[in-house]
C-alpha positions in Angstrom: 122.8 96.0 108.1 119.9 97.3 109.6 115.9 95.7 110.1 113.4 97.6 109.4 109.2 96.8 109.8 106.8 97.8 106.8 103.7 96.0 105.6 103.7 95.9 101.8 100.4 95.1 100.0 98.3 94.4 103.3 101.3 91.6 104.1 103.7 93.2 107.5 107.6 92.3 106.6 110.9 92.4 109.1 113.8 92.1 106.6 117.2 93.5 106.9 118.4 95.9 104.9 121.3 97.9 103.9 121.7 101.1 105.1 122.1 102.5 101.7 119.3 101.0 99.9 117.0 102.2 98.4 113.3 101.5 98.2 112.9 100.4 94.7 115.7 98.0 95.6 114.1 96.7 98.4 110.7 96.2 96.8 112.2 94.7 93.4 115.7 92.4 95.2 113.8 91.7 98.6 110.2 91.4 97.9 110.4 90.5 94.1 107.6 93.0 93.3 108.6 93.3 89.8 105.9 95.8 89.0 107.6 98.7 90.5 110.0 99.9 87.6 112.8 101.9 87.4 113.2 104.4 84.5 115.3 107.1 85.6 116.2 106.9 88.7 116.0 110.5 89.5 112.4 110.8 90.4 111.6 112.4 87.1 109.7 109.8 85.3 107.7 108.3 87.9 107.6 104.8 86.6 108.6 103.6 90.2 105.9 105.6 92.0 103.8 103.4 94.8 101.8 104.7 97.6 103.2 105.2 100.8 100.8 106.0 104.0 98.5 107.1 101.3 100.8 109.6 99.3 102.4 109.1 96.1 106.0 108.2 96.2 109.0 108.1 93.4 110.6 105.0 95.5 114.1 105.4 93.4 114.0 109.0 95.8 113.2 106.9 99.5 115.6 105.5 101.2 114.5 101.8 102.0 114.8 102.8 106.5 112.9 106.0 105.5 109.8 103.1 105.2 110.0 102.0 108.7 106.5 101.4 110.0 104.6 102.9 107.0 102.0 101.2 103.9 103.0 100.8 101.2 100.9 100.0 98.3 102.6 98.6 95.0 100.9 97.3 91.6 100.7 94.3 92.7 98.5 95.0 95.6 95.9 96.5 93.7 94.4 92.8 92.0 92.2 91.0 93.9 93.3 87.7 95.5 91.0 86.2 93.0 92.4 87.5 90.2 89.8 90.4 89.3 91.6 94.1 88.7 90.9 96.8 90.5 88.7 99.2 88.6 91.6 101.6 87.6 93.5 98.7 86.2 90.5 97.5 84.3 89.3 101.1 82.8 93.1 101.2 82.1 92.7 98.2 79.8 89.2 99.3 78.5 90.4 102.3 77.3 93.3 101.5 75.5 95.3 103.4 78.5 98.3 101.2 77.6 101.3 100.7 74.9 104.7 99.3 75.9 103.2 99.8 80.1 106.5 100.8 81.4 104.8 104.0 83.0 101.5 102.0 83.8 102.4 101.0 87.0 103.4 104.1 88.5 100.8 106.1 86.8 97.8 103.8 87.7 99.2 104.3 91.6 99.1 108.0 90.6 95.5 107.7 89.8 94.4 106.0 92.7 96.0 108.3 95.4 94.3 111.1 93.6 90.9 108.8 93.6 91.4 108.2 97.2 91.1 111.8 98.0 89.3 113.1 95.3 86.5 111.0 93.9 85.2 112.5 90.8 88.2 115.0 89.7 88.5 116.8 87.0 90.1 116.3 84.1 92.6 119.0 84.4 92.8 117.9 88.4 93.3 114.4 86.8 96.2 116.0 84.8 98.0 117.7 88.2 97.5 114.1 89.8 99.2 112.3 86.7 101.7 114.8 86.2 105.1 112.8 88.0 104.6 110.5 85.6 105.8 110.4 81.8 104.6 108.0 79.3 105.9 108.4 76.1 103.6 106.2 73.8 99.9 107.2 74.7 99.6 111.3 74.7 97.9 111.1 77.9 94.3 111.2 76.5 93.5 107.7 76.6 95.1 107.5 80.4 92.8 110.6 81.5 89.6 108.7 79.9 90.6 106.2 81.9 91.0 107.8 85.4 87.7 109.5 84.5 86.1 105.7 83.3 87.3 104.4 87.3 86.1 107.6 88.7 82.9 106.1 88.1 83.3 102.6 88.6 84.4 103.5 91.7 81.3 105.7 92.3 79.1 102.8 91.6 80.7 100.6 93.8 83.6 98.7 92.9 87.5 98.7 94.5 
């Protein structure tokens, strides 16, 4: 057993973890942030992207001591302690961005990295930033209309 330090979600954590864990474990078994999902656990699909010290992450890929000292972001830090969405996860729902939302997660992480360092992409950059992650139900279309929706929302002043 090893400890490691990482703050999750804006909230610092000391747990102890096994050597050969990996991150997805640690955030799903140790945590219970049950956003983060597994599809293929070959960092193909992206559904268990977060944001880690600002980059985007397949955490099936990281080793759980390979997050020692860094921010991580998951869905579940992205709400609002009040209960609003963040803009991404609302223009996701306005524009019909979701079916079964197994890829949601990791792809609305996707976005925001790519927000976070590129404001108003687009939409073939909002393609490239999208492209770890597969969704099978939507065609894409309806996500990209919605990364372009928060792009704005964003713009005008909401987070």
């Amino acid at each position: 057993m090893k400890e490691i330090n990482l703050t999750v979600n804006g909230k610092k954590h000391r747990i102890k973890i096994d050597e050969n864990m990996r991150l997805i474990d640690l955030l799903r078994e140790k945590l219970n942030l049950l956003g983060t999902k597994e599809g293929c656990g070959e960092g193909e699909c992206g559904a268990c992207s977060i944001i880690m010290d600002g980059e985007v992450v397949t955490s099936c890929l990281v080793m759980a001591f390979q997050a020692e000292s860094a921010d991580i972001i998951t869905i579940e830090g992205l709400e609002k302690e009040d209960g609003t969405l963040h803009p991404i996860q609302q223009a996701f729902l306005d524009e019909g961005a979701t079916q079964c939302g197994f890829c949601t997660p990791g792809m609305i992480l996707s976005a925001k990295a790519l927000l976070d360092k590129n404001p108003r992409p687009t939409r073939v950059e909002i393609k490239e930033g999208i492209s770890g992650n597969l969704c099978r139900c939507t065609g894409y279309n309806k996500i990209v209309d919605a990364i372009e929706k928060a792009a704005i929302l964003l713009e005008k002043g909401g987070n």
